[in-house]
DRENLUM-519372 format. One record per residue (C-alpha): x, y, z. Coordinates in steps of 0.25 Angstrom, whole numbers, padded with zeros to 4 digits, always signed. Layout:
REM DRENLUM-519372
XYZ/...
***
This chain:
REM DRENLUM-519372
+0869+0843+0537/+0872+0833+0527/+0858+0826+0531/+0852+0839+0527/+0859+0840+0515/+0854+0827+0510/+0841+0828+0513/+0842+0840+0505/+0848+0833+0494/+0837+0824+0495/+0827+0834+0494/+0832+0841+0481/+0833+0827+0474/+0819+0822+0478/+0812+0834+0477/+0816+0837+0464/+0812+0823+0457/+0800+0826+0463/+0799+0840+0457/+0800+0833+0444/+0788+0825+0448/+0781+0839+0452/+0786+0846+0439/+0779+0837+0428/+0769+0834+0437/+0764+0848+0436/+0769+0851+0421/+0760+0839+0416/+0749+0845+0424/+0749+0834+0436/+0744+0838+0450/+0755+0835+0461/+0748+0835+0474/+0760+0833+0485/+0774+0836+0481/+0784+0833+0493/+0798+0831+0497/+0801+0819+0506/+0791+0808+0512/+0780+0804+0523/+0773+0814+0531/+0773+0829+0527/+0781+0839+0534/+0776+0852+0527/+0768+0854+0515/+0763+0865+0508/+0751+0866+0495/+0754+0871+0482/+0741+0870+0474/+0740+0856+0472/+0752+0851+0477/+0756+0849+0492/+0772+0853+0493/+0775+0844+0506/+0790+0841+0514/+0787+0827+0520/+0795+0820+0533/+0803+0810+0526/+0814+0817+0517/+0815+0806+0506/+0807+0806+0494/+0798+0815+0489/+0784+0815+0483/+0778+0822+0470/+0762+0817+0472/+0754+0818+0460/+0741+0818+0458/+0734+0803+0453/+0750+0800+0451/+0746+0785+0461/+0732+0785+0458/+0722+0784+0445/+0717+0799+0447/+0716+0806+0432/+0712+0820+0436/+0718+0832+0427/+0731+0834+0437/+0734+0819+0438/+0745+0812+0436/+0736+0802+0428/+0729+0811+0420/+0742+0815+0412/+0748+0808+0400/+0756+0796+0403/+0769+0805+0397/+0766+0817+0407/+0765+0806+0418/+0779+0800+0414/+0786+0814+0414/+0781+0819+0427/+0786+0804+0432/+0799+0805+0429/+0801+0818+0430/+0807+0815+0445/+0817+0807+0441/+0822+0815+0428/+0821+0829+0439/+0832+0820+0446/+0840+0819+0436/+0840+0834+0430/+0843+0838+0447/+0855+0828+0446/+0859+0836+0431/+0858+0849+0438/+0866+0844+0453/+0878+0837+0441/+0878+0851+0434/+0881+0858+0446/+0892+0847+0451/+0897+0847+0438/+0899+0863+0436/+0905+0864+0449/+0914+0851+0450/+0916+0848+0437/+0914+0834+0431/+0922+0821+0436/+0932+0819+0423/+0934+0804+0420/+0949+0805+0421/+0957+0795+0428/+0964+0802+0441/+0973+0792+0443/+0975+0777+0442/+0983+0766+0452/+0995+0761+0447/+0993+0746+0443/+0979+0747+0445/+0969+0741+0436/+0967+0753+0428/+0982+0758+0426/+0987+0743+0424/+0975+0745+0409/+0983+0758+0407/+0974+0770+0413/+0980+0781+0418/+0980+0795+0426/+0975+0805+0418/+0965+0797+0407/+0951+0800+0404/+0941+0789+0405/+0932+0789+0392/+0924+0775+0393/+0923+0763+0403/+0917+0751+0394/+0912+0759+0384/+0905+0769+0393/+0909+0783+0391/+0914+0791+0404/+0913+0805+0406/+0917+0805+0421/+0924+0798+0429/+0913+0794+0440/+0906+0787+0428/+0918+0779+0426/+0920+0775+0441/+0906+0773+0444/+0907+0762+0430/+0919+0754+0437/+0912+0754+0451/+0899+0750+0447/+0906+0738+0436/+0915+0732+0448/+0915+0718+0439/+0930+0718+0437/+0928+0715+0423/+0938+0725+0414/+0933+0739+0409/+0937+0746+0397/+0940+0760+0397/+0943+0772+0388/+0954+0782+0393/+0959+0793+0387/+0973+0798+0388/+0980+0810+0383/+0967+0811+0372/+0969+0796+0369/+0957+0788+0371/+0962+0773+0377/+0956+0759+0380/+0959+0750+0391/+0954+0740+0399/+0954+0739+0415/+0952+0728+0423/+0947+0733+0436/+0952+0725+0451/+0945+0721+0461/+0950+0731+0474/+0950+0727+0489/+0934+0731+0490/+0930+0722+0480/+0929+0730+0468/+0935+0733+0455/+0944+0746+0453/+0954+0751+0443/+0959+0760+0450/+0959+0771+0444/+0954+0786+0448/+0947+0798+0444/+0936+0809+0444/+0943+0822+0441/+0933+0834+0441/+0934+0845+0429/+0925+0857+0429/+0918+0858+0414/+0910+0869+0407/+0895+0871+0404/+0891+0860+0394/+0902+0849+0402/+0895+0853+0414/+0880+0850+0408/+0888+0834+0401/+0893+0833+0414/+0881+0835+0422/+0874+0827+0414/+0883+0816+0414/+0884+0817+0431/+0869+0812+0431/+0871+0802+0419/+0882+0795+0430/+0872+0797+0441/+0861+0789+0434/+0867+0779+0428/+0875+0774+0440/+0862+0775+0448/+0855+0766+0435/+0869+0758+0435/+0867+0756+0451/+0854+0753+0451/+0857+0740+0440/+0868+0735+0449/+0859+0735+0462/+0849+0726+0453/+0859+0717+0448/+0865+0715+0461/+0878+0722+0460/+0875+0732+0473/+0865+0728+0484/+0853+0736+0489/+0862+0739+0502/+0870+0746+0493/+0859+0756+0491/+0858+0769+0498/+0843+0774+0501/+0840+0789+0507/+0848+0788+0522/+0862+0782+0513/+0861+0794+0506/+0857+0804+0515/+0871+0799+0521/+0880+0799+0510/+0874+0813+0508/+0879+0816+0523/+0891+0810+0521/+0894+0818+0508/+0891+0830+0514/+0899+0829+0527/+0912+0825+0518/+0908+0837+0509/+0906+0847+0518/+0920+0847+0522/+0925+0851+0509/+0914+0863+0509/+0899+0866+0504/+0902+0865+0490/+0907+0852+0492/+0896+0847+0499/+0886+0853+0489/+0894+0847+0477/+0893+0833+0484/+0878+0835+0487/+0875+0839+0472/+0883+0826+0467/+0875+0817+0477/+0862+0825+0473/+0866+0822+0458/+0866+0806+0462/+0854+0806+0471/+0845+0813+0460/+0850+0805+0450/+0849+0792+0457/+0834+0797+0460/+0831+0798+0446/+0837+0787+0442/+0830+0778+0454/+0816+0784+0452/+0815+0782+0437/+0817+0767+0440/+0805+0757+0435/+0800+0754+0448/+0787+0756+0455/+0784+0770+0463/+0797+0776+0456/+0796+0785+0445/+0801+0775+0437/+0789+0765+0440/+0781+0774+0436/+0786+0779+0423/+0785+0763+0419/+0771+0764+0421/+0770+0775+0414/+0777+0770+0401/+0770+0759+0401/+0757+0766+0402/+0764+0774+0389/+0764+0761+0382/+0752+0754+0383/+0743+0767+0383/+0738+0767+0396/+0741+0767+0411/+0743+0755+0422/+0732+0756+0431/+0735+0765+0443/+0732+0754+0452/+0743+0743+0446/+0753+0756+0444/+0750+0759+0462/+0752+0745+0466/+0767+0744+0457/+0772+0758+0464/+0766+0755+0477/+0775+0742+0477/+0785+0747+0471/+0786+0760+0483/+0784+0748+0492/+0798+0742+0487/+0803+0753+0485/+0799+0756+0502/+0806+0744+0506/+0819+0747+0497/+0820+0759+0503/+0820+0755+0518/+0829+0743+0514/+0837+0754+0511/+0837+0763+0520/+0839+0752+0532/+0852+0748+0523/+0857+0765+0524/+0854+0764+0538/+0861+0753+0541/+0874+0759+0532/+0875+0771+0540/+0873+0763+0553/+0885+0753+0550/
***
């Protein structure tokens, strides 16, 4: 069942970024010829006017096939034939539906859950973070300057940072704002701590709801951006990465640990994993490289600048390299997910 669940959540994720594709694509006037849901040989497929609505075999990816999109044809209904700013929106109009599903799925966690206030739970005794004078009870307001509206923000900021070097924080205690300065220390497992807890959920009204939500995605994006700068630097390997089949576990996984607790459970946790997948998507495909959305929107912008296009040959050969890298990354990664779940 939890397979089934995923694949679902999947689905919804992918088949909306590509409705995002189908929507401009059709506002600006462009003909889409296929739209379909997954990859490889179709399973079932039905026309609409122009368009083929197809389910393929493979339930990964999904497809929003315009026409001249990957080639030079300038007919009315071409991609081609349409201003270089109509070709930009309908281009990343895939990734910013991702972002508006992952808005709506934090709107619905955060009206039902509430928002994970950044108040300290509780602090170990003569632990780095007691011994700089924090305590139960105080409200973290900045972490080197960086204002913190929940407490995952704050976490996610000390994991990812795992330098050792001292951070500065802003508390507040009894509507006293306070400095200090913690030096974090290096645990058993080889990383730097505090030691300090949190994460107290509050329900909120209307408008809190709406900060909230938004501020949900905000966290979402820019730890996928911030993860994507470490794994370039160095700091976290490409076996650290987790492709379709890790996810599709940890989705299982989730589920059969929710389930016991009820179905609302187990649809809250699939709404916040949903929130994380379609944000990462965004974030992913609106990268600069060839065959993403991103690749493409470089070439656009730089057809914007100097007034005219990059020939449609050049622009093929990039993307077809670039989906060739992209291929082999994929499998690298695959075979690493298989091997995690056979060990």
């Amino acid at each position: 069942m939890g397979i089934i669940i995923a694949l679902i959540v999947f689905s919804v994720i992918i088949i909306f970024h590509e409705f995002g594709h189908f929507l401009l694509a059709k506002k600006n006037g462009i003909g889409v010829t296929e739209f379909a849901l997954g990859m490889g040989p179709t399973i079932f497929g039905v026309k609409r006017g122009e368009t083929t609505y197809c389910l393929k075999a493979l339930p990964i990816g999904g497809l929003c096939a315009m026409v001249g999109e990957d080639t030079d044809e300038v007919g009315e209904n071409s991609f081609n034939s349409k201003s270089v700013w109509q070709r930009m929106s309908v281009v990343a109009a895939g990734p910013i539906f991702n972002f508006i599903m992952a808005f709506v799925f934090a709107l619905i966690l955060v009206a039902v859950v509430g928002y994970d206030t950044p108040v300290i739970s509780k602090v170990e005794e003569n632990g780095p973070a007691w011994e700089a004078g924090i305590r139960e009870g105080d409200v973290i307001h900045s972490l080197n300057g960086h204002r913190i509206y929940m407490y995952k923000e704050f976490r996610t900021e000390v994991l990812m940072d795992n330098s050792g070097e001292p951070l500065t924080l802003e508390l507040e205690r009894d509507g006293e704002i306070y400095s200090t300065v913690v030096t974090p220390a290096l645990s058993d497992n080889g990383t730097y701590m505090i030691q300090i807890y949190g994460g107290t959920y509050e329900k909120t009204g209307f408008f809190e709801i709406l900060k909230y939500g938004a501020l949900e995605v905000r966290y979402w994006i820019t730890t996928t951006a911030k993860s994507l700068v470490q794994l370039v630097s160095g700091r976290v390997s490409v076996n650290d990465l987790s492709g379709p089949v890790g996810i599709v576990t940890m989705i299982d996984d989730t589920y059969n640990e929710a389930k016991s607790y009820g179905w609302l459970d187990v649809f809250l946790n699939m709404i916040n994993i949903s929130i994380l997948l379609s944000a990462n998507l965004g974030v992913m495909n609106l990268l600069p490289l060839p065959a993403l959305d991103g690749g493409r929107l470089v070439f656009l912008i730089v057809e914007a600048i100097r007034g005219k296009p990059v020939p449609p040959e050049k622009e093929g050969w990039v993307h077809t390299a670039g989906l060739v890298l992209l291929m082999v990354l994929m499998v690298f990664i695959l075979y690493n997910d298989i091997q995690k779940i056979l060990l």
